[in-house]
C-alpha positions in Angstrom: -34.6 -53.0 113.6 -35.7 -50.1 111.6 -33.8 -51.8 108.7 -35.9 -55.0 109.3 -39.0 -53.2 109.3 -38.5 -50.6 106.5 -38.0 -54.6 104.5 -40.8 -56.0 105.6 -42.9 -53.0 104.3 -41.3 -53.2 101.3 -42.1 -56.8 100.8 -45.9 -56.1 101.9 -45.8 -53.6 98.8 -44.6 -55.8 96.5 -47.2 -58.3 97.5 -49.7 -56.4 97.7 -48.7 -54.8 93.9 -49.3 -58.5 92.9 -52.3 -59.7 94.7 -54.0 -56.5 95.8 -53.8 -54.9 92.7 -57.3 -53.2 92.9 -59.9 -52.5 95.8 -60.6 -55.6 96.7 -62.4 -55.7 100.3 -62.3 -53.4 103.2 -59.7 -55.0 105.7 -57.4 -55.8 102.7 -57.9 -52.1 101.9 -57.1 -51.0 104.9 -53.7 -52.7 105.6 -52.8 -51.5 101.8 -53.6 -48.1 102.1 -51.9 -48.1 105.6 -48.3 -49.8 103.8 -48.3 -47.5 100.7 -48.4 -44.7 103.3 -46.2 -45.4 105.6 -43.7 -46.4 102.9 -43.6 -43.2 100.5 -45.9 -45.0 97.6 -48.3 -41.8 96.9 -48.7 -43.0 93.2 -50.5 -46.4 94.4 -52.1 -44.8 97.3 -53.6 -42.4 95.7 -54.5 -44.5 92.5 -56.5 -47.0 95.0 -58.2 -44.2 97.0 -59.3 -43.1 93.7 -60.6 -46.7 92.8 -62.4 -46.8 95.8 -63.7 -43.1 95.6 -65.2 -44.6 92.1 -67.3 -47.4 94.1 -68.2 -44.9 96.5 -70.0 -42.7 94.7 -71.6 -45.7 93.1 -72.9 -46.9 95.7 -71.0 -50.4 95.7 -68.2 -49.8 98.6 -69.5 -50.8 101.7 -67.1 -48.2 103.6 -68.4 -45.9 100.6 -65.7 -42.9 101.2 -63.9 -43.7 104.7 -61.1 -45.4 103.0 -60.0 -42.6 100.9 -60.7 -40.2 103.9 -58.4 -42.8 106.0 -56.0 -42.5 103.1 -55.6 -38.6 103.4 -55.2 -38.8 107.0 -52.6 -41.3 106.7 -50.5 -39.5 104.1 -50.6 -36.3 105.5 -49.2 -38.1 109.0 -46.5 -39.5 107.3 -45.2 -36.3 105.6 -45.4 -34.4 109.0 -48.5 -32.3 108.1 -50.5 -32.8 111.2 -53.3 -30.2 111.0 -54.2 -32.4 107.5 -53.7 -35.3 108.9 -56.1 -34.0 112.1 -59.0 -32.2 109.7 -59.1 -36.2 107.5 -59.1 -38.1 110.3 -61.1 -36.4 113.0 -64.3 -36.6 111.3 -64.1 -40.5 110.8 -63.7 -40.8 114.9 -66.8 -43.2 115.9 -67.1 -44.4 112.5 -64.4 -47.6 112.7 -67.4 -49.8 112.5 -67.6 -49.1 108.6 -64.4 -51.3 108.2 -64.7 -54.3 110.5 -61.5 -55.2 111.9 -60.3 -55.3 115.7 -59.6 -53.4 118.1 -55.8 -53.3 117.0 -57.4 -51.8 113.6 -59.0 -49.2 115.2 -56.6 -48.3 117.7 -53.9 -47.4 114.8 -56.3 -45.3 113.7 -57.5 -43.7 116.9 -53.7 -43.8 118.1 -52.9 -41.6 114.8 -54.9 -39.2 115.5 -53.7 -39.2 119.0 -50.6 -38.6 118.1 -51.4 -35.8 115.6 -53.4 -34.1 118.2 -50.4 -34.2 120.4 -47.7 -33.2 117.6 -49.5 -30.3 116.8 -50.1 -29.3 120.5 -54.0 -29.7 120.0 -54.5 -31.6 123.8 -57.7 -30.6 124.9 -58.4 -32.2 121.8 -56.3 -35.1 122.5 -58.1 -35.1 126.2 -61.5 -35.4 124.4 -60.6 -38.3 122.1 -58.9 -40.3 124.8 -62.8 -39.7 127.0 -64.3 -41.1 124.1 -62.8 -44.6 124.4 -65.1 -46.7 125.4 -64.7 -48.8 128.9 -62.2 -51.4 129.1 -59.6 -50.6 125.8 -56.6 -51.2 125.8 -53.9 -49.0 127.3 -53.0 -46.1 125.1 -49.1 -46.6 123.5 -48.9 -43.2 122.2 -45.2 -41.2 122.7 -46.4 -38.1 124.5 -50.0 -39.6 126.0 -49.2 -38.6 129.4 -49.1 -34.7 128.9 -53.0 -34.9 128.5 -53.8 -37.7 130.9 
């Protein structure tokens, strides 16, 4: 299985290289910079946080820098550095509404940090963002939840 997905991200790279090959709108953005993360691509990832960074500061991404941010976060999880991954990501909690999406959206990113929390043996941390959920989320699928539940 973890053959079968590692392909599948692949692919979603490759497509993305050809369709996706500047910012183009937030969602889109958002599953890119999530793929080129989670697959090793740091040149791309950071070459389209950089793009976006651009628009930012020119006022003309609607996100303006919480993609880039998001980015960070994302790359430092995926390399093990947890405390990075925590200090990118933790000041974009309560901001998910700057990229649209659904809930699944947000919960990857909530769920991230979650699990960063818990990886670096932050829990009351952990303990506050699970309070902060608001009423009737889903059910948290994090490896580790219970110890702060």
């Amino acid at each position: 299985m973890a053959r079968s997905i590692a392909c599948d991200l692949h692919n979603a790279r490759s497509h993305c290289r050809r369709r996706l090959k500047a910012q183009s709108c937030l969602i889109a953005d958002l599953h890119v910079i999530l793929a080129q993360a989670i697959i090793g691509d740091q040149a791309g990832l950071d070459s389209r946080a950089r793009q976006i960074e651009d628009l930012a500061r020119a006022e003309r991404y609607p996100s303006g820098s919480y993609l880039p941010a998001l980015s960070h976060g994302f790359k430092a999880f995926e390399r093990g550095d947890f405390p990075a991954a925590i200090e990118a990501l933790a000041p974009l909690t309560g901001k998910n509404e700057r990229i649209g999406g659904s809930r699944a959206q947000h919960d990857l990113i909530e769920f991230t940090l979650l699990k960063a929390y818990l990886n670096a043996g932050r829990l009351e941390e952990a303990r506050h963002l699970l309070s902060g959920r608001r009423p009737g989320a889903s059910g948290v699928s994090v490896a580790g939840v219970a110890a702060v539940q």
